[in-house]
C-alpha positions in Angstrom: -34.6 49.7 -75.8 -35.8 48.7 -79.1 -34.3 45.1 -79.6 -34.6 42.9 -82.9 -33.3 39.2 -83.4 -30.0 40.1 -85.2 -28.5 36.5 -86.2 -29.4 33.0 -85.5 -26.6 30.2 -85.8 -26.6 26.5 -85.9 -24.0 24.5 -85.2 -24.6 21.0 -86.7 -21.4 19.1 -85.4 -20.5 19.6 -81.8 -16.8 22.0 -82.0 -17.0 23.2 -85.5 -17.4 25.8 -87.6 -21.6 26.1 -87.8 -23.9 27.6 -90.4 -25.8 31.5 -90.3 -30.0 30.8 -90.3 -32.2 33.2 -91.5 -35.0 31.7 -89.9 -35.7 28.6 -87.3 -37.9 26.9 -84.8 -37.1 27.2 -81.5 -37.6 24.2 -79.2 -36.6 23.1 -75.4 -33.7 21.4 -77.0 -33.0 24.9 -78.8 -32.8 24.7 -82.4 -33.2 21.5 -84.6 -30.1 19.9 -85.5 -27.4 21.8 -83.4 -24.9 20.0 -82.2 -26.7 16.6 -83.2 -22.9 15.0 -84.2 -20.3 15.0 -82.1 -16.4 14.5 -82.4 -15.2 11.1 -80.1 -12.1 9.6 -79.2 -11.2 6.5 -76.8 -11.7 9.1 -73.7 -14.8 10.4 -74.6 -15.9 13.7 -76.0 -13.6 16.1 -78.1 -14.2 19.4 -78.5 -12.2 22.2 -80.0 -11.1 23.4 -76.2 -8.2 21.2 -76.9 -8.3 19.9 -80.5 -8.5 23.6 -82.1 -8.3 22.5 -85.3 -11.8 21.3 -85.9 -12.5 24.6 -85.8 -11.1 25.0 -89.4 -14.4 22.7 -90.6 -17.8 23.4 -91.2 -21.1 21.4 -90.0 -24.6 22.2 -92.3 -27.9 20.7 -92.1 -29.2 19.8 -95.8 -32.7 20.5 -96.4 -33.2 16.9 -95.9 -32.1 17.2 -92.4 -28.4 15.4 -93.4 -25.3 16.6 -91.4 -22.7 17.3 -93.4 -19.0 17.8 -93.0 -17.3 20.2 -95.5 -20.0 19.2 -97.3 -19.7 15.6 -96.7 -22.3 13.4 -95.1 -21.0 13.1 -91.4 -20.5 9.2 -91.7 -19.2 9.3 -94.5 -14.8 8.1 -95.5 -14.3 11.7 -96.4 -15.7 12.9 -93.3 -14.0 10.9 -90.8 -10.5 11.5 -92.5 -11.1 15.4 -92.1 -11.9 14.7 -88.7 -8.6 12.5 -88.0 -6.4 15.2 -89.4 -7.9 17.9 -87.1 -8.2 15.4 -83.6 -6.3 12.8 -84.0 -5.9 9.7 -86.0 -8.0 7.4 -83.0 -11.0 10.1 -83.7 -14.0 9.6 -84.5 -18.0 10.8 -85.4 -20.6 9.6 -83.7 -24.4 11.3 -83.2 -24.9 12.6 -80.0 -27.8 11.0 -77.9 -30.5 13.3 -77.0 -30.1 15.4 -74.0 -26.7 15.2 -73.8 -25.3 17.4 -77.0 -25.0 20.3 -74.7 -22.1 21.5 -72.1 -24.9 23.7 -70.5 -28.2 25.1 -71.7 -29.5 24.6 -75.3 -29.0 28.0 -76.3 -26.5 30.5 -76.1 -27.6 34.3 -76.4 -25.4 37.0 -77.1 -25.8 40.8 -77.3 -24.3 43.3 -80.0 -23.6 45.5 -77.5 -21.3 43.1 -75.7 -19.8 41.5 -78.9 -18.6 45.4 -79.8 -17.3 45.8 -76.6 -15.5 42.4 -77.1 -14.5 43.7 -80.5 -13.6 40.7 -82.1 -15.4 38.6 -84.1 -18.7 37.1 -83.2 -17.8 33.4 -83.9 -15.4 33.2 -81.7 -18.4 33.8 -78.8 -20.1 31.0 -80.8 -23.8 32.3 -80.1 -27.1 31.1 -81.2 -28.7 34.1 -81.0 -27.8 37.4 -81.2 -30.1 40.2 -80.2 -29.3 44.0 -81.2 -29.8 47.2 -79.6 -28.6 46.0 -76.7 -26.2 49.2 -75.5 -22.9 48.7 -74.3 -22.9 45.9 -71.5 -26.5 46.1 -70.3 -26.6 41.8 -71.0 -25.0 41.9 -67.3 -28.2 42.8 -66.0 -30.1 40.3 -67.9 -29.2 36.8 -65.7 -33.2 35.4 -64.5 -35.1 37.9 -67.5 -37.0 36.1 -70.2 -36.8 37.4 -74.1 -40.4 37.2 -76.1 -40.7 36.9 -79.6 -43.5 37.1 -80.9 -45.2 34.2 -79.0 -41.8 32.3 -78.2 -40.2 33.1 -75.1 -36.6 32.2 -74.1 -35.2 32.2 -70.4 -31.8 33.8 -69.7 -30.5 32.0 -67.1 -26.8 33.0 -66.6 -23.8 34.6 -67.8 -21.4 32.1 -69.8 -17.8 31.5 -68.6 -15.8 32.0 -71.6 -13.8 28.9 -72.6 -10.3 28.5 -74.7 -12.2 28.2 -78.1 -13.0 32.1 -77.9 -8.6 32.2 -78.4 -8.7 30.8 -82.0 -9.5 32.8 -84.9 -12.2 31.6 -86.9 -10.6 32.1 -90.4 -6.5 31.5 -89.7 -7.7 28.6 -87.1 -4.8 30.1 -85.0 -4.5 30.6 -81.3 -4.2 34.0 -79.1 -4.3 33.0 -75.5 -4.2 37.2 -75.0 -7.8 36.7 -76.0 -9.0 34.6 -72.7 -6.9 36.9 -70.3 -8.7 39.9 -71.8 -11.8 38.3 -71.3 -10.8 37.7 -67.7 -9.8 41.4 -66.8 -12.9 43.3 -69.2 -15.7 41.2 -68.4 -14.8 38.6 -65.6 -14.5 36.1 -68.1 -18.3 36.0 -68.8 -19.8 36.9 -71.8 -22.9 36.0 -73.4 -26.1 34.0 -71.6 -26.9 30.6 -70.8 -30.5 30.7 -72.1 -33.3 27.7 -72.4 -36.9 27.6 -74.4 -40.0 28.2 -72.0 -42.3 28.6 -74.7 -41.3 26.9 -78.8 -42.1 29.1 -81.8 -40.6 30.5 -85.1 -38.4 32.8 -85.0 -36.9 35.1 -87.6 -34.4 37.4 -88.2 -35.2 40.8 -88.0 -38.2 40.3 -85.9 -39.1 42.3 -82.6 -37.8 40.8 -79.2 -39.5 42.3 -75.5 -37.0 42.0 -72.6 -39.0 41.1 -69.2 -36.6 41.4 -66.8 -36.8 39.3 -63.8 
């Protein structure tokens, strides 16, 4: 296979839309600034799972390193009004303490071949990586290998179990619950890879990745 980094995503506040990178630094908390703000309520944590809606808004990173919401500082009034309309009126943003933003592994890795096979669109797999050249569903293989680029090198650790964010569409911010069954029967509702940073580096898109399989 002849693989390349095809897309590198960031998603700045924990549930929401994130932002396409051209280029990053990979570290063993995955990329700077993902999922550095989270959405709270009295109960704890909410994510998108339940309150779909916060799919419909967008985190960024300014070049200063701000997160924004919609464009909005994340602490800022217009922030946490979006924020009540799309979780509830007792939500709230909060940043997330270190080494906890994460439901599983820092990174998420997914495979063009597997994201044609899904045939819908990426962001609803919400990856951080995506890797091309990969044919068909050879990513089942891949649980234990480790990716290199360059001198980074990223550990695949285990297929994802898919979640009920993969039903809404990223632009209508509607739900299909047909989506989640279909994951279940085509793929054993798994698809992309769990995947943590052995070794920190640049990375960029376009760039030459070696699969070393375990």
């Amino acid at each position: 296979m002849s693989l390349v980094l095809g897309g590198i995503w960031r998603y700045p506040v924990k549930s929401m839309a994130g932002e396409s990178l051209t280029t990053t630094t990979l570290t063993s908390d995955g990329i700077p600034g993902d999922r550095a703000v989270w959405v709270r309520g009295p109960e704890g944590v909410r994510t998108a799972r339940r309150q779909y809606r916060l799919l419909g808004l967008r985190g960024t990173q300014s070049p200063e390193g701000e997160v924004r919401v919609n464009g909005h500082p994340w602490d800022s009034p217009a922030a946490a009004q979006l924020v009540r309309e799309a979780a509830g009126d007792d939500a709230w943003l909060e940043q997330a303490p270190s080494g906890y933003q994460f439901d599983i592994l820092p990174l998420l890795v997914a495979t063009d071949g597997a994201v044609a096979a899904f045939g819908r669109d990426i962001r609803r797999l919400r990856p951080n990586l995506l890797i091309a050249g990969v044919p068909g569903m050879d990513e089942t293989t891949w649980e234990g290998a480790t990716l290199r680029l360059g001198t980074t090198k990223v550990h695949l650790d285990s297929l994802r179990a898919r979640c009920p964010m993969t039903t809404v569409d990223p632009d209508a911010i509607t739900r299909d619950p047909e989506v989640l069954r279909d994951i279940g029967r085509r793929f054993g509702g798994r698809l992309a890879l769990n995947a943590a940073v052995t070794h920190g580096g640049a990375v960029t898109v376009g760039q030459s990745v070696v699969l070393v399989r375990a």
